[in-house]
C-alpha positions as CSV (number, residue, x, y, z in Angstrom):
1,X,-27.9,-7.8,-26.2
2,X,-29.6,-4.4,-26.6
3,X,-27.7,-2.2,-29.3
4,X,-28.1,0.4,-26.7
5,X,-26.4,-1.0,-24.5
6,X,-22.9,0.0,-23.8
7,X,-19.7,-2.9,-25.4
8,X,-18.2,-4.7,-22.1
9,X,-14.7,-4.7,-22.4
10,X,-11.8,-6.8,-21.2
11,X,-9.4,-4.9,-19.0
12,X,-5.9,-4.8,-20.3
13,X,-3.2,-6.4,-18.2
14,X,0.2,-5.4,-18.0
15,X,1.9,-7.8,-15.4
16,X,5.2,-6.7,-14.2
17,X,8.5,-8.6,-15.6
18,X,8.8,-11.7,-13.7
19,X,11.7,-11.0,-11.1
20,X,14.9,-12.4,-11.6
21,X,14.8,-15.0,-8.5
22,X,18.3,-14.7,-7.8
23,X,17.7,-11.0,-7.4
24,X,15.1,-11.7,-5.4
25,X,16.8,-14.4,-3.0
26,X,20.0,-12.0,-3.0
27,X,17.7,-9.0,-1.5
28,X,15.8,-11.3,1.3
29,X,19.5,-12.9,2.0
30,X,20.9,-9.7,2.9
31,X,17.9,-8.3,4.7
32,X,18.3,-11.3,6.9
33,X,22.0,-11.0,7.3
34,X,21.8,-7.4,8.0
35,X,22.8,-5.8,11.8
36,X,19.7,-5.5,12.4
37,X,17.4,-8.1,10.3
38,X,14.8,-7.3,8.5
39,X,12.7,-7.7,5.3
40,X,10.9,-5.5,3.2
41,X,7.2,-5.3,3.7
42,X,6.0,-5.5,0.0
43,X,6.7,-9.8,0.5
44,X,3.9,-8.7,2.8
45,X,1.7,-8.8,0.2
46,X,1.0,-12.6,-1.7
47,X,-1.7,-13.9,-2.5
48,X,-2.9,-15.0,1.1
49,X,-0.7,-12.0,2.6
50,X,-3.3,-9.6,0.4
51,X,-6.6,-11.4,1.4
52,X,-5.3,-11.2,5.5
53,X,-4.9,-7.4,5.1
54,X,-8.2,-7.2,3.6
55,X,-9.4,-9.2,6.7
56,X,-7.4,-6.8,8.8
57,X,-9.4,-3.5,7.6
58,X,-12.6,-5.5,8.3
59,X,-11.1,-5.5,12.7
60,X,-12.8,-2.7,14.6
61,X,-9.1,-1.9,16.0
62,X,-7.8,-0.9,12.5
63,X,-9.0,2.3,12.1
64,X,-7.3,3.6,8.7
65,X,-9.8,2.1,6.2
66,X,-13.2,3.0,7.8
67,X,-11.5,6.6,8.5
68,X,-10.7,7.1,5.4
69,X,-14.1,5.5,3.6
70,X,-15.6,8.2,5.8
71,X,-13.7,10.9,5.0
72,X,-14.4,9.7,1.5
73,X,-17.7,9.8,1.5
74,X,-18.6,12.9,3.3
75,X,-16.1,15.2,1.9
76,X,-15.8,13.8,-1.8
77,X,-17.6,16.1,-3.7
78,X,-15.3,18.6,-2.8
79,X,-12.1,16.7,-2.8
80,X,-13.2,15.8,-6.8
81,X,-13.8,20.0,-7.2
82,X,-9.9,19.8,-6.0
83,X,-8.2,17.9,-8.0
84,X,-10.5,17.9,-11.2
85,X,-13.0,15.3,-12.9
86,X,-12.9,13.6,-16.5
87,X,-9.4,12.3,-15.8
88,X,-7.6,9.1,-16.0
89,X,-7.6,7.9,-12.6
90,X,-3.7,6.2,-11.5
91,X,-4.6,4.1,-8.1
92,X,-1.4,3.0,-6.4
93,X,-1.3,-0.1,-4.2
94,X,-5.2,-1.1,-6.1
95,X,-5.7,-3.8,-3.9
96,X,-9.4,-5.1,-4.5
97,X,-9.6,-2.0,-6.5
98,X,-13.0,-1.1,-3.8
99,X,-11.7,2.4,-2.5
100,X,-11.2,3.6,-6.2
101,X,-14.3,2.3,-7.5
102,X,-16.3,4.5,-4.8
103,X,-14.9,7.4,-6.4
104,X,-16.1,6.5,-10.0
105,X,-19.2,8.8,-9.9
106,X,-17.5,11.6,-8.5
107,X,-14.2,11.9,-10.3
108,X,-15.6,10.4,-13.6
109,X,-12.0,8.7,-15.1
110,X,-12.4,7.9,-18.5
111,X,-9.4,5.4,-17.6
112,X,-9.0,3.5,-14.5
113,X,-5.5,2.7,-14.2
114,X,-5.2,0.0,-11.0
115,X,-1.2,-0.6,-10.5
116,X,-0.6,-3.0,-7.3
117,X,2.3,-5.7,-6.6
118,X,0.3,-8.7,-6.3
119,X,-0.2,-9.7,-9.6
120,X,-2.8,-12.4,-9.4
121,X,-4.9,-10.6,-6.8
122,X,-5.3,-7.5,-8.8
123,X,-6.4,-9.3,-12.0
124,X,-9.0,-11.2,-10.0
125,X,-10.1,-7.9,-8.4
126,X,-9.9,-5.5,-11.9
127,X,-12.0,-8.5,-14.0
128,X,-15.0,-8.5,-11.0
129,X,-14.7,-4.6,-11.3
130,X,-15.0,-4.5,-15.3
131,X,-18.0,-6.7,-15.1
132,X,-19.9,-3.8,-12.6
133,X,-18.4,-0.9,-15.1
134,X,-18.8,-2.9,-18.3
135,X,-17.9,0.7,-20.3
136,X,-15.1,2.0,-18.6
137,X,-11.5,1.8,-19.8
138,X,-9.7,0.0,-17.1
139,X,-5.8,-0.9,-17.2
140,X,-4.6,-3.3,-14.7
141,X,-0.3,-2.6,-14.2
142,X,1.4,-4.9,-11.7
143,X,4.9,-3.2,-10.7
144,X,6.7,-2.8,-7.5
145,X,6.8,0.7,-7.0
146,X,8.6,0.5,-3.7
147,X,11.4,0.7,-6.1
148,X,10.6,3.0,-8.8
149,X,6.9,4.3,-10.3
150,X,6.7,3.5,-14.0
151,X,3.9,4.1,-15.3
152,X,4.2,3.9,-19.7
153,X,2.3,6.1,-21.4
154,X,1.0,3.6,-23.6
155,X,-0.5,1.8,-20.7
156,X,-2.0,4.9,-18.9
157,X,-2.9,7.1,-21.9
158,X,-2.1,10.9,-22.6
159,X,-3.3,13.9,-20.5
160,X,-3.6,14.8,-16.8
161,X,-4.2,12.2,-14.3
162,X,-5.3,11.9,-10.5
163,X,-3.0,9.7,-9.2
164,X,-4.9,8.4,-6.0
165,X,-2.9,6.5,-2.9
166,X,-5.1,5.7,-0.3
167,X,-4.7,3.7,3.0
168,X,-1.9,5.7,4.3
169,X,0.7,3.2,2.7
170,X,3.0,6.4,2.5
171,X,3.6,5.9,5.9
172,X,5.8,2.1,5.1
173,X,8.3,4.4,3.2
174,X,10.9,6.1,5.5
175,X,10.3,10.7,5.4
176,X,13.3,10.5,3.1
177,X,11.3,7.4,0.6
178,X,8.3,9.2,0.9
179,X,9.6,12.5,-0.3
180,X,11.4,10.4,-3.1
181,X,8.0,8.3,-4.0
182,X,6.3,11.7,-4.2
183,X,8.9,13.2,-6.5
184,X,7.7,10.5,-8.7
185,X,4.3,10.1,-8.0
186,X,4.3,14.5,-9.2
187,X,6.0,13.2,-12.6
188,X,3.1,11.0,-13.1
189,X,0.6,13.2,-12.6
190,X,1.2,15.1,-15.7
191,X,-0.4,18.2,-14.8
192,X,-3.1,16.9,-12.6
193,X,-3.3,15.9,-8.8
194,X,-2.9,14.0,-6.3
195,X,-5.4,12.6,-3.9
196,X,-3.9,10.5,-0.6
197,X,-4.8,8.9,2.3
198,X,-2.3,10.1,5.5
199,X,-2.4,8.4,8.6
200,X,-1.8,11.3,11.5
201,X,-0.6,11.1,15.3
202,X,-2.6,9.7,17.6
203,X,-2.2,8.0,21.4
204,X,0.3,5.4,21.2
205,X,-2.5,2.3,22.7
206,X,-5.0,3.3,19.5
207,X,-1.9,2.6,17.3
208,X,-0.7,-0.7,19.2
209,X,-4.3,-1.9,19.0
210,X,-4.6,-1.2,15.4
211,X,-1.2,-3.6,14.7
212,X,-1.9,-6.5,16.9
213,X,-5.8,-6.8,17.2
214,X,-6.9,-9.4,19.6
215,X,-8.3,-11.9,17.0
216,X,-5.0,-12.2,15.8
217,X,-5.3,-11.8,12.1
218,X,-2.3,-9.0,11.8
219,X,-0.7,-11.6,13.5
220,X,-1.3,-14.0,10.7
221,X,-0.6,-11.5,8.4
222,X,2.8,-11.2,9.6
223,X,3.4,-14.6,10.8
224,X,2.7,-15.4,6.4
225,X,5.4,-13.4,5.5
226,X,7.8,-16.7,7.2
227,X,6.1,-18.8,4.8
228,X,6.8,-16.5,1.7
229,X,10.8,-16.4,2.7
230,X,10.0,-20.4,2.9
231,X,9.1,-20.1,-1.0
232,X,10.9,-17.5,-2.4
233,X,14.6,-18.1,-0.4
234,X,14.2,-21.6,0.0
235,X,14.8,-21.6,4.2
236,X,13.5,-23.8,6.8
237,X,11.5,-21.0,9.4
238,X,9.3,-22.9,11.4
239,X,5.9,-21.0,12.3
240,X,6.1,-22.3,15.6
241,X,9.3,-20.9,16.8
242,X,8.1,-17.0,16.0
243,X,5.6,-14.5,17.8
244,X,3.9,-11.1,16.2
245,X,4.8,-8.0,18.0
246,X,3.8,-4.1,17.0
247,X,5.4,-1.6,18.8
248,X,5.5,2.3,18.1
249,X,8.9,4.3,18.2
250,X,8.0,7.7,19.3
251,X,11.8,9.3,18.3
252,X,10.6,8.0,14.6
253,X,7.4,8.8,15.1
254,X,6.4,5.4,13.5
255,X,4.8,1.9,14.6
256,X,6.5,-1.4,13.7
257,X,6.1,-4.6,13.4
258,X,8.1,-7.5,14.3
259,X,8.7,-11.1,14.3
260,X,10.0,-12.3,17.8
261,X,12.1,-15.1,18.1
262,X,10.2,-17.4,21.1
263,X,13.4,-19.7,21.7
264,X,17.2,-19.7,20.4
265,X,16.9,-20.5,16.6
266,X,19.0,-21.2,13.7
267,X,17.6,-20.3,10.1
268,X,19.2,-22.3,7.1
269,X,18.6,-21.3,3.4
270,X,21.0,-22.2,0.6
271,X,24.1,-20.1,0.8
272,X,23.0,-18.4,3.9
273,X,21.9,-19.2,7.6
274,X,21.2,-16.4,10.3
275,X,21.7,-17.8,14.0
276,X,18.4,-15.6,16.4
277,X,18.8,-15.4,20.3
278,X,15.4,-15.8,22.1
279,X,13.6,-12.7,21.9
280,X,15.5,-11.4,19.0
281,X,13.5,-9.6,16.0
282,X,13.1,-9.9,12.4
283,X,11.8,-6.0,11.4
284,X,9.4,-6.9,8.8
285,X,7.0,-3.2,8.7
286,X,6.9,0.3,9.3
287,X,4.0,3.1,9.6
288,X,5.3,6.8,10.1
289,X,2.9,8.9,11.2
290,X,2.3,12.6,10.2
291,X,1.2,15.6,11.6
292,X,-0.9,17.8,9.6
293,X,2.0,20.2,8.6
294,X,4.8,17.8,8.5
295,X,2.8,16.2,5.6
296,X,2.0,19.2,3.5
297,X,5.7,20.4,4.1
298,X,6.2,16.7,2.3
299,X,4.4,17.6,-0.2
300,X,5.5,21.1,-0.7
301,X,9.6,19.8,-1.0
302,X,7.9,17.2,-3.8
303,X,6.4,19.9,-6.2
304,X,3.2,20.3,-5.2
305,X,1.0,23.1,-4.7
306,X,-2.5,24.5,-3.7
307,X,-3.1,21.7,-1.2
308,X,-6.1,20.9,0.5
309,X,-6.6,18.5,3.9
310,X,-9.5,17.2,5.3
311,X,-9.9,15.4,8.6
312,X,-11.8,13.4,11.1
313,X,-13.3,14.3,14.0
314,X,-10.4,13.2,16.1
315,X,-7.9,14.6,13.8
316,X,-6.7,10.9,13.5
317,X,-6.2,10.5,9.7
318,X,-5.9,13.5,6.5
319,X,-6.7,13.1,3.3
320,X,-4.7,15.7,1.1
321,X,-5.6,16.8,-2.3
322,X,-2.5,18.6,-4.0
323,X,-2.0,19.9,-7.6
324,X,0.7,19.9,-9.3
């Protein structure tokens, strides 16, 4: 190797505390045994839960992630003149790390900080991404931050940071989460910004399309979560007996999905069985959606200030840059 060449480094990798599986069965029981069941949408997110969402934002019917890339691109210069370069950059819900690693050149972190619940798929991801930025600083944190945002300072280093949440995944906490999340998400910053991804109000057949494309891979998205409750709860749901649905609430102002029940069924799990008439629903997601104002008023209540918005077009998705 050239001695001018710049040292590759190994990513560090802080995986999250492995869960306490009665903890874990305990929260899916009583989602299922709840009035209305449901479970939350991080067990979404698995292995083969995270590679079908990255097939989703591949579907010309989901809009978000091309949106967004677009907005990226063509306005990014000026969103990194918002919230500031030389940074360490904090990207919640990392994913296959892509969105934040088009930013590199702009925002110029001297720390890339990648913090996602699916542990194995992030460390796959974050070791491909050190081998293309073999001199950059990159941290790899796998936490649940549906629950709390904990981001040490040993693993995220000192100073200002841009924490960046892209894909509008906001929009799966309730106004009352979000404003919560955000709270936390100002704490983190330390002085520095925040850069986000916002999906906005649109016609209610765009959003429908977006959650049940007709190749049916939000379908198998969903359908996967079955299989994960299969694992994690130890109970018998049988693929066959349940249908995708996504249907939008327009007094929440959010789109949902569902798991239909095609026939009368009778889930078993150890300690626990939940008895579904035909047609019945098992709540499994929800995307709120945003006006313009509604979101910087969000933001606002959190802490922040000096926020910026850029939009499509068709006024279809924001991406805000706030300081703190």
């Amino acid at each position: 190797m050239s001695a001018d060449l710049p040292p590759i480094r190994t990513p560090q990798f802080h995986p999250r505390p492995a869960d306490d599986a009665a903890t874990v069965r305990a929260e899916l029981s009583a989602g299922l045994l709840a009035p209305v069941p449901v479970v939350a949408p991080k067990f979404l997110y698995d292995a083969l839960g995270s590679r079908l969402f990255e097939a989703i934002t591949e579907l010309p019917e989901y809009y978000p992630t091309r949106t967004e890339a677009a907005l990226l691109a063509r306005h990014g210069p000026a969103m990194a003149a918002a919230v500031g370069r030389g940074r360490v950059l904090v990207d919640l819900g990392a994913g296959n790390c892509a969105k934040a690693a088009r930013l590199f050149g702009l925002l110029q972190p001297p720390r890339y900080v990648a913090v996602d619940i699916s542990v194995d798929f992030l460390r796959q991801a974050l070791q491909g991404l050190q081998r293309e930025h073999p001199a950059m600083d990159m941290v790899g944190v796998g936490q649940d931050f549906s629950q709390r945002l904990d981001l040490p300072a040993d693993q995220v280093g000192p100073g200002p940071r841009t924490v960046f949440y892209p894909g509008s995944s906001i929009g799966n906490f309730t106004p009352a989460q979000a404003l919560a999340l955000l709270r936390q998400i100002h704490a983190a910053c330390a002085g520095g910004a925040l850069l986000i991804g916002v999906d906005l109000h649109k016609p209610v057949e765009v959003l429908e399309r977006a959650y049940d494309d007709p190749l049916g891979v939000t379908a198998a998205f969903n359908r996967n979560l079955l299989l994960t409750l299969n694992r994690l709860l130890g109970a018998d749901f049988m693929l066959a007996d349940w249908a995708h649905m996504a249907r939008y609430d327009p007094v929440q102002s959010r789109i949902e999905m569902h798991l239909r029940a095609l026939r009368d069924v009778c889930v078993r799990w150890p300690g626990g069985e939940r008895c579904f008439r035909a047609g019945q629903t098992l709540h499994t997601e929800s995307s709120y959606k945003y006006t313009r104002q509604s979101f910087l008023a969000l933001l606002h209540d959190a802490g922040f200030a000096h926020a910026a918005c850029w939009t499509d077009e068709q006024a279809w998705f924001a991406v805000f840059a706030a300081q703190t």
